[in-house]
ROTOR-794489 format. One record per atom (N, C-alpha, C): x, y, z. Coordinates in steps of 0.1 Angstrom, whole numbers, plus 5000, padded with zeros to 4 digits. Each point is the difference from the previous one (the first is absolute). Layout:
residues N
XYZ...
//
This chain:
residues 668
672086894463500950025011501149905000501850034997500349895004500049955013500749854995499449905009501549975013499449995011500849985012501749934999499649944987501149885006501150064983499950124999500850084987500350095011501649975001500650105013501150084989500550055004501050144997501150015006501249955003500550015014501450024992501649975009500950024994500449884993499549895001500549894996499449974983498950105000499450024986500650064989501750045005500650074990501349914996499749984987500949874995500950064994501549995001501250024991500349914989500150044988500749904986501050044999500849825006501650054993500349944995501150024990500649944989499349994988499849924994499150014991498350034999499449965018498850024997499550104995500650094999498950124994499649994986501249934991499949984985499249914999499649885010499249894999498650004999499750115015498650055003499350104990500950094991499950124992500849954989499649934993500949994985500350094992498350064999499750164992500450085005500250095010501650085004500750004992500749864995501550004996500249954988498849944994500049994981498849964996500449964988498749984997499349844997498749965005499549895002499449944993499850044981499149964993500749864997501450024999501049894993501750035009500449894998501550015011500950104988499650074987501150064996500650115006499650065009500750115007500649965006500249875011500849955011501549994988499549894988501249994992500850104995499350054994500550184999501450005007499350015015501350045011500949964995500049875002501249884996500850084985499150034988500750034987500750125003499350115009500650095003501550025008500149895007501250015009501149994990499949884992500949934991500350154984499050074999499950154993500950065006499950075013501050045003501249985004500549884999501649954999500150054986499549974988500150004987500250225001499250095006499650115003501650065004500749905012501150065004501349974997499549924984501349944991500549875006499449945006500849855006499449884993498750004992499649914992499850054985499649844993499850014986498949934995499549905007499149904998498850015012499149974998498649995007499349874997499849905001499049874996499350015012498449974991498649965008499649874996499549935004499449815001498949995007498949994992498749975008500249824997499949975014500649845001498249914997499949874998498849954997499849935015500450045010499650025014499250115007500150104991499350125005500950065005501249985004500950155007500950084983500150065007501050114989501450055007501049994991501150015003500350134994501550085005500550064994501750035006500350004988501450004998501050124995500850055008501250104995501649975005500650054994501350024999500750125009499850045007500150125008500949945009500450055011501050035009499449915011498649944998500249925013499450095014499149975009499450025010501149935007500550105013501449945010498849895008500849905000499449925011500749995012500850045004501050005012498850095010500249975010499650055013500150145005498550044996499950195009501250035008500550085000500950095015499049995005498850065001499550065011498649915008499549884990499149955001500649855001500849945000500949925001499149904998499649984983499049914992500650014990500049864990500650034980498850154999500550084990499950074996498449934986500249944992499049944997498449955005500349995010499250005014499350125000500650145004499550095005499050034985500550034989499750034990498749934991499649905007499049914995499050025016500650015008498850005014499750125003501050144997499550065009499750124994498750084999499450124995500950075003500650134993501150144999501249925002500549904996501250014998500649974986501250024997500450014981501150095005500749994989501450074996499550134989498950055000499850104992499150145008500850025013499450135005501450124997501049945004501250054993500350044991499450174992500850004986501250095001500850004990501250074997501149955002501149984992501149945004500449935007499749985012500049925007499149905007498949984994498849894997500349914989499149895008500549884986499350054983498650065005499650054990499750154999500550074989499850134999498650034992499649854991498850104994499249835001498649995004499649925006498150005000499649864991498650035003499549985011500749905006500349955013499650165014499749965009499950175008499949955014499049935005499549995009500249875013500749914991500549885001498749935008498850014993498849875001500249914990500050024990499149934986500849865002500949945000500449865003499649925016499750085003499549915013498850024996499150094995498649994999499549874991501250024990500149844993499649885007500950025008500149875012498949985013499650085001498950005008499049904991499550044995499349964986499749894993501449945006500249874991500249875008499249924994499949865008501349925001500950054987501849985006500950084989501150035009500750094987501649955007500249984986501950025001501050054996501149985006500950064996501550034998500549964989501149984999501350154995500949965005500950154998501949934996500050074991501849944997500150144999501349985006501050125011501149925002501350124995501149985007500249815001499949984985500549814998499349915014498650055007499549925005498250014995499449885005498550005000499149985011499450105003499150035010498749984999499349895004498050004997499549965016499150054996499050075010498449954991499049935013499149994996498750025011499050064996498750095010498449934998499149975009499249974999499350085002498650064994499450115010500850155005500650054996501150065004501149985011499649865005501449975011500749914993501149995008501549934999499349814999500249974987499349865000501649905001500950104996501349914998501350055001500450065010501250085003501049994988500750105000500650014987501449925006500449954984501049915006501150054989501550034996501250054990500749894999499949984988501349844990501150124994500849924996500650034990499850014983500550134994499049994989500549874994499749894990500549944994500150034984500549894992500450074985498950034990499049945005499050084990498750105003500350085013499450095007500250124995499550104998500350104993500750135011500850074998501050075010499050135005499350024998499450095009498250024994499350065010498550024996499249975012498849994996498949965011498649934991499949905007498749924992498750005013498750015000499050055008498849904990500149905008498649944992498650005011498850034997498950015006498949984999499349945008498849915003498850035004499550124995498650075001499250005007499350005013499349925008498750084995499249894992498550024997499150105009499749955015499650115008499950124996501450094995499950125006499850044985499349964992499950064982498849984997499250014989498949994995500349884990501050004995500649924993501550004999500149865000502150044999500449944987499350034989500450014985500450124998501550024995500650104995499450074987499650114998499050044986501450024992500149914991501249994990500050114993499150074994500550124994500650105007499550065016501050095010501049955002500549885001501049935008501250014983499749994991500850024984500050155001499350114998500250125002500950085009499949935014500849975010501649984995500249894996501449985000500250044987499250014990500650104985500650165004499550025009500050185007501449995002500049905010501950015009500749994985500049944993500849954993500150154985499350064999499550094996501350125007499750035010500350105012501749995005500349864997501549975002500849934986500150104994500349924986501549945000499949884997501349905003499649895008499250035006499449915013499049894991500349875005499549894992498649985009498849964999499050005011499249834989499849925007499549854996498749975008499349984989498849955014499349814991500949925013499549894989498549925011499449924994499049915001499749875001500749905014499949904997498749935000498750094999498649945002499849974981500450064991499750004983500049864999499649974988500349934992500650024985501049884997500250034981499049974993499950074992498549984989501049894991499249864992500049934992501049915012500350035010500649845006499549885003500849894999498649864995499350025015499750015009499149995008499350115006500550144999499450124999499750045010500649925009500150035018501549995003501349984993500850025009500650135006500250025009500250185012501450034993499950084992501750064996499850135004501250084998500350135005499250074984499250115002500050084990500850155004500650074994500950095004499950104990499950135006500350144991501150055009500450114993501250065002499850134991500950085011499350184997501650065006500450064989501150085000499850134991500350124997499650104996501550064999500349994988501850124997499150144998498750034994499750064997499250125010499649915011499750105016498350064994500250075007498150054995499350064989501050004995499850064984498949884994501249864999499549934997498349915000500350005016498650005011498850094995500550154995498750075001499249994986501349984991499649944987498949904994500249895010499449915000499149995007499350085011498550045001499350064993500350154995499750084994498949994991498750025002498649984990500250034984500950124998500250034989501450134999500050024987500850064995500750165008501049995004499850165011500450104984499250115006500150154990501650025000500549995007501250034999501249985007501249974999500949875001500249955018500449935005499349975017501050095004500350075014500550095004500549925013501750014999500449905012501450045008500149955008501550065007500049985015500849965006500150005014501050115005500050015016500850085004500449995016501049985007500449995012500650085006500050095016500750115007501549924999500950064999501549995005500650025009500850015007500550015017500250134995500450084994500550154992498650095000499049954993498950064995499450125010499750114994499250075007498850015012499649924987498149985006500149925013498950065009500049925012499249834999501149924990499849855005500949925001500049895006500549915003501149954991501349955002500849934986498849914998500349974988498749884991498449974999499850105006498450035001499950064981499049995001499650054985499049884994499849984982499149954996500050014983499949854999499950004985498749984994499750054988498550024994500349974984498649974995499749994986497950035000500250074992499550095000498950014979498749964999499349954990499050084999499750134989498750045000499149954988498949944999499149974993498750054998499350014987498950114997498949935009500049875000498949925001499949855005499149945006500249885011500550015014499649865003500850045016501550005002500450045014501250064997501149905015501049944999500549915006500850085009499950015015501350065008500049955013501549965002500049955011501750095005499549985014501350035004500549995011501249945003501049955016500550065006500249975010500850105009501049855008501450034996501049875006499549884992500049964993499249904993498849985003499250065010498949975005498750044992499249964998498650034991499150085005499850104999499350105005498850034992498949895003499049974990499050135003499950125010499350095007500650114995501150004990501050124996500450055019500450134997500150095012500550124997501550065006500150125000501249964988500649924995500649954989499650054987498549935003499150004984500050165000499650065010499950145001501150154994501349915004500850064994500549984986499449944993500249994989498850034991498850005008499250114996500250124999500750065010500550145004500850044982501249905004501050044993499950014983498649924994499649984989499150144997499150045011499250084993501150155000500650005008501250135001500750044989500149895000501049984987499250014983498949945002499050034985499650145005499550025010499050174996501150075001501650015002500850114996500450004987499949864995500550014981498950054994498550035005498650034994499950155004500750015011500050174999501250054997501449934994500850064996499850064988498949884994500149994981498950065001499250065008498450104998499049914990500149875006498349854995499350035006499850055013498650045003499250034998498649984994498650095000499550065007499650124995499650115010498649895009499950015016499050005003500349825006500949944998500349855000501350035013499449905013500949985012500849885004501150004999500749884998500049905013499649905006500149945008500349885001501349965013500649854997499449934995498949935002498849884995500550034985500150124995499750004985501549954991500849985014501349934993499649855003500149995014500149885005499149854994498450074997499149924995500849914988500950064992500149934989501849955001500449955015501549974996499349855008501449964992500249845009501250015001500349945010501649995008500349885007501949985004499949925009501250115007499549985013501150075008500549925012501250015001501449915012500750125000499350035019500550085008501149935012501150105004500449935007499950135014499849935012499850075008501149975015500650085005501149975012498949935011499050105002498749975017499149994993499249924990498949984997498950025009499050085001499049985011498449964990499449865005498949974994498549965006499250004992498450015009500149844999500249975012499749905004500949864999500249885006500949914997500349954986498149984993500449934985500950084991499850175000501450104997499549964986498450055000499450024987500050164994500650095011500150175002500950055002500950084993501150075010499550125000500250045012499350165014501750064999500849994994501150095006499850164990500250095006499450114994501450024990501649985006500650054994500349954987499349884995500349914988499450074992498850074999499350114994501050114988500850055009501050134999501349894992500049895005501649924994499349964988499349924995499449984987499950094993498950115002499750144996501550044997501150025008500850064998501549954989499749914994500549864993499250034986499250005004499049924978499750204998499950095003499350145000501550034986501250035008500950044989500149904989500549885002500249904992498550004989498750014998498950054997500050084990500750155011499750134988501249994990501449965005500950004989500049854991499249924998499649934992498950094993499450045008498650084985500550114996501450065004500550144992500749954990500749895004500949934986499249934989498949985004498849914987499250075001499350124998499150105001499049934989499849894989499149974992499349925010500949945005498949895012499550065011500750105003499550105010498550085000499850014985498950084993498849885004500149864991499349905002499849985015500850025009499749985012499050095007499950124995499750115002498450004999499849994986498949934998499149964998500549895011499149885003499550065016501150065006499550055011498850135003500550114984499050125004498449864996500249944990498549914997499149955017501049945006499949885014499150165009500750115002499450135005498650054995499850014986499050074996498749895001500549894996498949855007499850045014500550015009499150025014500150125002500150154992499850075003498150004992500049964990498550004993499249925011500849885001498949945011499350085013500950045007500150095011498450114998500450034986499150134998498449935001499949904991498749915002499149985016500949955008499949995012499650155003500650095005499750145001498750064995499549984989498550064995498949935004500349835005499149945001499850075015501050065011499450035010500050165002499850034988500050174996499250125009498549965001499050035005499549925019499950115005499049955011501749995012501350065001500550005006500550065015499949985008500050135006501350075002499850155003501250125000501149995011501449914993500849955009500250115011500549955011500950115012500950064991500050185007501150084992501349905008500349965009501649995008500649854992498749984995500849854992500750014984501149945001500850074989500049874994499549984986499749874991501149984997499949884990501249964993499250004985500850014992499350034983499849914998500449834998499349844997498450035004499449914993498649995005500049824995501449955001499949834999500449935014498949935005499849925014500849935004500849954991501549935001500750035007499950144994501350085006500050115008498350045001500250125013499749955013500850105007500250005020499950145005499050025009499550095011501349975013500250105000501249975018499450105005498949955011499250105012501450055011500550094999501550055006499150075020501049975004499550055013501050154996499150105002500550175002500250074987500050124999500250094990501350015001501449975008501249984993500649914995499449865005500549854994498850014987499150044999499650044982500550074998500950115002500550094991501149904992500549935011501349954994499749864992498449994999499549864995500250044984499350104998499550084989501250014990501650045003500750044996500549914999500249895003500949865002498849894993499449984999498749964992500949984981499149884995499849994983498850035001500050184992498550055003499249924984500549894994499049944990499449965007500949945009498849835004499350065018500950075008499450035016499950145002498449935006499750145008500149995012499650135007500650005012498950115007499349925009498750095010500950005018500350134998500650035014498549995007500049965015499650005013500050095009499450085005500050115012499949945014501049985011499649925011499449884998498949935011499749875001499450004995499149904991499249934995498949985008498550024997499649975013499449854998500449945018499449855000499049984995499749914994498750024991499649844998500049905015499549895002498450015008499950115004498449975005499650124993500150074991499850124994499049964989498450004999499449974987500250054990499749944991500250014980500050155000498450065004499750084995500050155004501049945011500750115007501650054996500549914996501549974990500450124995499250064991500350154994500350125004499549975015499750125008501650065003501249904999501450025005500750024985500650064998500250054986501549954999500649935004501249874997498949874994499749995005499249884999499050044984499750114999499250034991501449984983501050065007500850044987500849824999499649965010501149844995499049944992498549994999499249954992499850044991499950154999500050074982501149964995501050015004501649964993500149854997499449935008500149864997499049964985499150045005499349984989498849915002499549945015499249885004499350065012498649985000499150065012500149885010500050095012500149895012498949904998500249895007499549855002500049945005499449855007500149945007500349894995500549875006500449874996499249954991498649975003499449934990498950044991501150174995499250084986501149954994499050044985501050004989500150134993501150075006500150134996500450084984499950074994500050074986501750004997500949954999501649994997500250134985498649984995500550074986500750154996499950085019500450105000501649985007500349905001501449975009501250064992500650055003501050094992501149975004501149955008500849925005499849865004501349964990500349815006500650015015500150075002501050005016499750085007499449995015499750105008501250015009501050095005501149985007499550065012500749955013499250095010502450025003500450135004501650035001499550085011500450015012500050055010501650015003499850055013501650025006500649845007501050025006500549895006499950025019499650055003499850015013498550025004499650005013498949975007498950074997500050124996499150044991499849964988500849984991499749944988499149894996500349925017500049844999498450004999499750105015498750075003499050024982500450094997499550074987500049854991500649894998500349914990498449895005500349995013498549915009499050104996499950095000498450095000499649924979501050054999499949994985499449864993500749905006499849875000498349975009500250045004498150025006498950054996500550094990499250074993499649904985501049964996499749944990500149825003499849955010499349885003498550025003499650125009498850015002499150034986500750144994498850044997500649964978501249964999500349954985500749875003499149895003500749895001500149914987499350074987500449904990501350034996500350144998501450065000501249885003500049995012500649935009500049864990498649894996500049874994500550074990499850054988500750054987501750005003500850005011500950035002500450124993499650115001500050144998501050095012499749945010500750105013501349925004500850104998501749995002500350075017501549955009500250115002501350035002500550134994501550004994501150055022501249884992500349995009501750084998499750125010501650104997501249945012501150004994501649995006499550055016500649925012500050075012501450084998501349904995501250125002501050024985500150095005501350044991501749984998500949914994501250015005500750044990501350105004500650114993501349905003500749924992501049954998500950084992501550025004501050034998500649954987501350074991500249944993500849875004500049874991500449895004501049924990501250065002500949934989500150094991499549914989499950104986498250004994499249975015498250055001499950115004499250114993499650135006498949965009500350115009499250045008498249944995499649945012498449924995499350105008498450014995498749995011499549875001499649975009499049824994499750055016498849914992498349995009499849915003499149975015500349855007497850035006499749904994498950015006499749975012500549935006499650005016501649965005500049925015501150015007500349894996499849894993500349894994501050014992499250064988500650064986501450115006499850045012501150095000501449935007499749885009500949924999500849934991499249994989500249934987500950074999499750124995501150164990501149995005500150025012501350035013500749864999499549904999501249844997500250044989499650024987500350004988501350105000499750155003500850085002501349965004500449915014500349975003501049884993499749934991500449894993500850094984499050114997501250084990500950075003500050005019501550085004500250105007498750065001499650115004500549985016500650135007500850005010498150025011500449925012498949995011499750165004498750045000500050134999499850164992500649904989500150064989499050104997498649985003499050024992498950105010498750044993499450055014499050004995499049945007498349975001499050075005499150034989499150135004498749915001499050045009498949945000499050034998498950024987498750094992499249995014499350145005499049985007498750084994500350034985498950074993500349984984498649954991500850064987500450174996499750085009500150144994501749985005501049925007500750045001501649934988499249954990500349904983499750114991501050024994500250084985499049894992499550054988499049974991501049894991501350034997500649894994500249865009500450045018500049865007498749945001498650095003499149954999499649914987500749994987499949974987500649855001501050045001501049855003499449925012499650055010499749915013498749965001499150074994498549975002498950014992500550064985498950044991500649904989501350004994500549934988499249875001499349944991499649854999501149885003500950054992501149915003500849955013499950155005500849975014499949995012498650015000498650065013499949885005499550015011499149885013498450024995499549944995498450045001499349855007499449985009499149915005498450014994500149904995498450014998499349945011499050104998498849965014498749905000499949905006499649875003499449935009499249945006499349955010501149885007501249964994500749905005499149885005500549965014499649875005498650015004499250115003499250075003498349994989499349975003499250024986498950155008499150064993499450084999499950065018498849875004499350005008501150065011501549875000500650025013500750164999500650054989500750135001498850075006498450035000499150065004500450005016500049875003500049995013501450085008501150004989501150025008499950205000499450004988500350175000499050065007498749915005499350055011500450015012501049945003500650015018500950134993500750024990501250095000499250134997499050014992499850164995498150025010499849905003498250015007500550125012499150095000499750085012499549975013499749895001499249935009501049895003501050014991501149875005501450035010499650135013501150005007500649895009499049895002500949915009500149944993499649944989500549894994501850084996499950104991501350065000501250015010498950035013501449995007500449825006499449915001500049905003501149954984499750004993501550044993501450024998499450075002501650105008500749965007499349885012500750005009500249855000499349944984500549865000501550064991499650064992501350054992501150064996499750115009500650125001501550005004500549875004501550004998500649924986499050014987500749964990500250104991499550165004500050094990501150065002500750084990501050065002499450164999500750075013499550165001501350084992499150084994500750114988500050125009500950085008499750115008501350064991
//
């Protein structure tokens, strides 16, 4: 029972401002093993001056004090006094979460192309750090500023520059506060990787990372602190870079080229959006790929890495079915390109959108189609002009197919016998490899119809639903079968119902992915809870295997106008967030207020099989949540799904309601 003197009242609700929230929650906002992500920020800021052409030079200094400096040449952070906040400008930018000069893109923003986005990552620096400073030459003066803890330890004070100051840049040295890390040793090999990349990615751009902790080897005392210093410049750009990972020999010559939209161009993108690539296939060994988005490291790939997946396998299986290489009986699938390339790819994006602050993911769907739409031609008219390397490319890839297509088959005999006679209404997918198949339990016989047809029937199947599911939290085991939804989601799955603490038979599981795709409105939501009840009660290893997905469809539609010299768009906004997003964006390429008109899905039957493709089935482009116990462990989800689905739980339900019931939003 708690105890008397643990009250609850209004004074129990604490506000964090300024920096506390970075303070209290570090992990929120980077990462804690080591301060290299805080630095990061810092490298990154001084990247993107280099990014918007105003620098040349980058120096890093791990000092034998423990702070780390970094140094650029750029344009200089204004230190003059907010208009609107009537503070130096410096100030705001080190103290205060969302602010930066990089929400603005396009012509009239400081920065048009920016790894920069959010304007945290320098104050989260500063939160962080036991003291950080900072110095800025601008406009033939010098401005420093110095922060303890994230506050003002030293108001910033402006000299005159004198004759051996350098005319413009920004210097940021910082002092790690032990607390908030596991360790605040920089791992020297990410932190070299790190600035080899920039340097790599901006070829011309000088990047220095010296060390005054070294020592000289053979000096008479063998302790005096000198600078040791490398230096990383690249005339040669990623060619060079990918060369010099590369395990071994590529089959055939590296495949490279960039490409950028023009204010003129067709295609619906941005002036200067686009992406340069190099591009390495090898028979054998591991295979090296990394790739950025705004100089940023996108160690999680995303919808980037995707489009250059796209655009590689397009481009090989049309020279393989132009020149008739195929083997009867042999199915060509991306993996069977992708498995054997190593790449480095530097994307540039106008509105980058990424999972999460460290912006180890980019989530923008459209970079997908701009990549893809970039390396696909440049691709095929490289392997129509060298058709001998084309052949060798060729290949290696029908080989990479027939390898996991034999494998595949193995798997298949061993579970040959003793299966049971799938549902007629479930329509398979021809893989029988766990990797890569997904079940989407579709709410109705017209959102499966359109599943079916808009579906990659290799890899998904698709088991339409008749009406509701039935609740099936107080329903025993051995009663389960008697409802014939429930009967056909188990045969199709491939796993007999179970409880928490069996260990159920997996050997019949026939999908890596269980999808539960319902509608977007209140029945769906309905139908999506029964579902999720069914398989915490009665397939909860499902659930620990992380097997159960649930695919999440576009609420709206917007039909944008042509814009300039952009044709006419569709684009999809997953909820009202995302659709504020689209509408500023729109908004920022020109598009007159009004322009446009917004439809809102209240069913999938009412999505053609190709929108359904792009919006909810494509791997690349899709929302899928995987399903999880979160903050919750076993026992407590029991407890919560007994007040919500128990038959016996009317008052607790409504008691509920009526603590809650002004936070739901009604769908009428």
């Amino acid at each position: 029972m708690p105890t008397a003197t643990r009250k609850y009242a209004e004074a129990s609700i604490r506000v964090l401002k300024g920096l506390e929230p970075v303070k209290q929650r570090p992990g929120m906002y980077t990462r804690t093993e080591t301060p290299l992500h805080v630095i990061q920020e810092v490298i990154d800021n001084a990247a993107d001056e280099a990014l918007a052409g105003f620098g040349q030079r980058i120096a890093l200094t791990l000092h034998d004090d423990g702070s780390v400096s970094v140094e650029d040449d750029g344009r200089g952070i204004p230190f003059g006094l907010h208009p609107e906040e009537g503070v130096p400008v410096v100030e705001i930018v080190f103290t205060r979460l969302h602010a930066g000069g990089k929400f603005d893109k396009g012509g009239s923003g400081a920065y048009s192309f920016s790894g920069g986005l959010h304007g945290v990552g320098v104050s989260v620096t500063n939160a962080l750090a036991r003291r950080l400073q900072v110095s800025v030459f601008r406009d033939g003066q010098v401005a420093s500023m110095a922060f303890a803890g994230g506050d003002v330890a030293e108001p910033q004070s402006v000299r005159k520059a004198a004759a051996g100051d350098r005319k413009q840049g920004t210097t940021v040295r910082v002092w790690p506060d032990a607390k908030y890390f596991d360790s605040t040793e920089l791992p020297r090999a990410e932190l070299t990787h790190l600035l080899r990349s920039k340097a790599v990615l901006m070829p011309g751009v000088t990047v220095t990372l010296s060390d005054e902790r070294a020592t000289r080897p053979g000096s008479a005392t063998g302790s005096a602190p000198v600078a040791a210093t490398q230096t990383w410049c690249y005339a040669g750009g990623l060619r060079d870079y990918l060369l010099q990972g590369l395990p071994g020999e590529p089959i055939i010559p590296i495949f490279e080229g960039e490409r950028y939209a023009r204010a003129n161009d067709s295609e619906d993108n941005a002036e200067g959006e686009g992406a340069a690539w190099c591009v390495a296939f090898t028979d054998d060994g591991s295979t090296l790929r990394e790739s950025y988005v705004n100089l940023i490291p996108t160690v999680a790939g995303g919808t980037h890495d995707a489009g250059l997946k796209d655009g590689l396998f397009g481009a090989i299986k049309g020279f393989i079915e132009m020149h008739a290489l195929l083997p009867k009986g042999v199915k060509l699938m991306p993996d069977d390109v992708y498995s054997r390339a190593s790449f480095v790819l530097s994307a540039k994006v106008l509105d980058p959108q990424f999972q999460g602050q460290t912006k180890e993911r980019l989530n923008s769907r459209a970079a997908l189609r701009l990549v893809s739409g970039y390396t696909r031609p440049a691709l095929e008219l490289w392997l129509n002009q060298h058709v001998e390397h084309g052949r060798k490319l060729a290949d290696l890839v029908i080989r990479q197919a027939q390898t996991r297509q034999r494998a595949s088959l193995k798997v298949e005999k061993r579970r040959g016998s003793g299966v049971a006679v799938l549902p007629g209404k479930l329509t398979d997918c021809e893989s029988r490899d766990l990797l890569l198949n997904e079940v989407f339990l579709v709410e109705g016989d017209s959102a499966g119809g359109s599943a079916k047809m808009g579906r990659n029937k290799e890899t998904q199947a698709v088991l339409p639903l008749r009406g509701k599911v039935l609740n099936a939290w107080e329903v025993e085991r051995d009663r389960l079968f008697a409802n014939n939804e429930i009967h056909d989601i188990a045969v199709a799955v491939g796993v007999d119902p179970h409880g928490v603490a069996d260990e159920p038979d997996f050997s019949g599981l026939r999908y890596g992915k269980v999808c539960i795709l319902s509608d977007a409105d209140v029945d769906g939501s309905h139908i999506q809870v029964l579902l999720l009840t069914l398989f915490f009660r009665h397939f909860p290893k499902l659930i620990e295997r992380g097997h159960v997905y649930i695919a999440k469809p576009p609420l709206f539609r917007i039909d944008a106008l042509a814009r300039g010299k952009k044709p006419a768009a569709k684009i999809y906004a997953l909820d009202d967030g995302e659709l504020a997003a689209t509408l500023d964006k729109l908004r920022k390429e020109g598009a007159r207020e009004g322009s446009w008109s917004i439809s809102r899905f209240k069913g999938l039957g009412e999505m053609s099989a190709e929108q359904l493709w792009d919006t909810t089935l494509n791997p690349d482009t899709r929302r899928l949540l995987q399903l999880g116990y979160g903050a919750l462990d076993h026992a407590g989800t029991v407890l919560s799904l007994t007040k919500l689905m128990g038959k016996g739980e009317a008052a607790a339900r409504r008691e509920l309601m009526e603590l809650h019931g002004d936070a739901v939003d009604i769908d009428v």
